[in-house]
C-alpha positions in Angstrom: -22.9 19.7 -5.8 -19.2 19.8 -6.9 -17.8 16.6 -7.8 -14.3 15.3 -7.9 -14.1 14.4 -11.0 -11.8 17.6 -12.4 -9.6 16.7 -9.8 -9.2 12.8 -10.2 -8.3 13.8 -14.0 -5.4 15.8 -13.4 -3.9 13.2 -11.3 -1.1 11.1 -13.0 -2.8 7.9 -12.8 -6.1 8.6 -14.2 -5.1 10.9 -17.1 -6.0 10.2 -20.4 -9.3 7.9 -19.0 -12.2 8.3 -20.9 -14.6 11.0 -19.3 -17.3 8.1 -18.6 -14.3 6.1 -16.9 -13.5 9.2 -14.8 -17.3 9.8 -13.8 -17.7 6.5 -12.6 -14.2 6.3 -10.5 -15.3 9.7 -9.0 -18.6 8.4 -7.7 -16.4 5.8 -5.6 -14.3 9.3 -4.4 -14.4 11.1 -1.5 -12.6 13.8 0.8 -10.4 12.6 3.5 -7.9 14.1 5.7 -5.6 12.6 8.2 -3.5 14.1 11.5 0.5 14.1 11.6 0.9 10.5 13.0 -2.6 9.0 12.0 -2.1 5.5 11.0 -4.4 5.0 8.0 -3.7 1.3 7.3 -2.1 -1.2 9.1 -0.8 -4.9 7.9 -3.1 -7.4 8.2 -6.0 -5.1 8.1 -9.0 -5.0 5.8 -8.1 -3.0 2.6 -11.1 -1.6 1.3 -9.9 1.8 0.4 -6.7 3.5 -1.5 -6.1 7.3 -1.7 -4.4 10.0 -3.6 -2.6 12.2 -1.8 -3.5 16.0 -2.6 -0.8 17.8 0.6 1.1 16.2 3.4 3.1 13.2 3.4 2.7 9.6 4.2 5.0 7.0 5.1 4.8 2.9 4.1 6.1 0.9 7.0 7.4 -2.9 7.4 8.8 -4.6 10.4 11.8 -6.4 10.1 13.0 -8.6 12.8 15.5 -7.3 14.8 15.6 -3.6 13.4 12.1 -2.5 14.3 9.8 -0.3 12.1 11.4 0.3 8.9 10.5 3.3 6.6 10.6 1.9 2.9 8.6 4.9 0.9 7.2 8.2 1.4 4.0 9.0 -0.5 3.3 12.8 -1.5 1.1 14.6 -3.7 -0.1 13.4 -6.4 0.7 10.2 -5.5 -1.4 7.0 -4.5 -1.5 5.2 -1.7 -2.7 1.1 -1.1 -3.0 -1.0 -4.2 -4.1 -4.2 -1.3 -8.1 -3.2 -2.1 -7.8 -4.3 -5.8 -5.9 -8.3 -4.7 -7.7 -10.7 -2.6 -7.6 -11.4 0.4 -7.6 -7.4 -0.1 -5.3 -7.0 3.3 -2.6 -4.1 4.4 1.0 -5.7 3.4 2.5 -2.7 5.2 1.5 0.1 7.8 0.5 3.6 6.9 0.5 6.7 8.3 0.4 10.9 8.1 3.7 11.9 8.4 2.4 15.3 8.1 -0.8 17.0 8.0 -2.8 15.3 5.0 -5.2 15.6 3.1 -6.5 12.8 0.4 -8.7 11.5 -1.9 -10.1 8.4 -1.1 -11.7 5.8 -3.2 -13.7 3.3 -2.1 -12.1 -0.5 -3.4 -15.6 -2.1 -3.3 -17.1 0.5 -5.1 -14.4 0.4 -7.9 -14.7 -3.4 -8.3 -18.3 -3.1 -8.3 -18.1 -1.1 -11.3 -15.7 -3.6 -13.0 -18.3 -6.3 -12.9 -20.5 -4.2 -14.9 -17.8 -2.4 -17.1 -14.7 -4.6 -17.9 -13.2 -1.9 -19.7 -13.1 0.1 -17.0 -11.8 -2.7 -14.6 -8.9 -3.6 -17.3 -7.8 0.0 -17.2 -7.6 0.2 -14.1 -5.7 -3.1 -13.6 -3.3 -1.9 -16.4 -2.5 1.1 -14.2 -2.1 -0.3 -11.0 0.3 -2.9 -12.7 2.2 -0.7 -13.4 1.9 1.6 -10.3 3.2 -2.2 -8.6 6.2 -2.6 -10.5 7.1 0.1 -10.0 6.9 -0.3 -6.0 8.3 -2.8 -6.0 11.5 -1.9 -7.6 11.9 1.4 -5.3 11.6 -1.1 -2.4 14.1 -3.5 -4.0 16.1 -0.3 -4.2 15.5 0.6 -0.2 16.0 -3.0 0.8 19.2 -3.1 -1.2 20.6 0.1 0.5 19.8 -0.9 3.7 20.6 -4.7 4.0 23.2 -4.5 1.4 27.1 -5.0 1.7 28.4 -1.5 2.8 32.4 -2.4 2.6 
């Protein structure tokens, strides 16, 4: 049986993890693949998953009053998707879906924080990551906010 773990460490976020690291994040990983228009999360849901995009295109949603459905990033290859499985109340802040066609790795959030109660190392790693995978979200939706409620004299 071929695992994922090749895979998971060529992806930006887990390079450089220790192989041990890498074995355990990929027994949490799985296959997925989602139609053009498939919502995979939706605010307010349960977050017990995130992915990493391998092809296609998916699209983080809010709703602001008044405007309707706004699109505030695209995720692509490479990329991940959902950081709400690794925060309690571990909820959807925005809606997700398949722009296009996509396929995905997906990793199961209970799995993964399963594994941090028995390897903290692991668990701080991770945390370190996604830190940093939140900042910078946050600014490129800062950014998106900006341009779109921002004085356009």
């Amino acid at each position: 049986m071929q695992t994922l773990e090749p895979i998971l460490a060529q992806i930006p976020l887990f390079q450089g993890m220790r192989p041990e690291h890498l074995k355990l994040i990929a027994g949490c990983a799985s296959n997925a693949r989602f139609d053009a228009g498939q919502f995979i999360g939706r605010q307010g849901e349960p977050a017990d998953k995130f992915w990493i995009v391998r092809q296609g295109r998916v699209a983080l949603e809010i709703h602001a009053p008044g405007r309707g459905a706004l699109t505030i990033m695209t995720v692509a290859e490479n990329e991940v998707l959902g950081w709400s499985w690794l925060l309690a109340p571990h909820q959807w802040h925005f809606d997700a879906y398949a722009l296009t066609a996509t396929r995905a790795i997906a990793l199961d959030g209970k799995c993964l924080r399963g594994k941090f109660a028995s390897d903290h190392e692991l668990g701080y790693e991770l945390m370190s990551r996604f830190s940093q995978l939140i900042v910078q979200r946050l600014e490129a939706t800062n950014l998106q906010l900006l341009d779109l409620y921002g004085d356009h004299d």
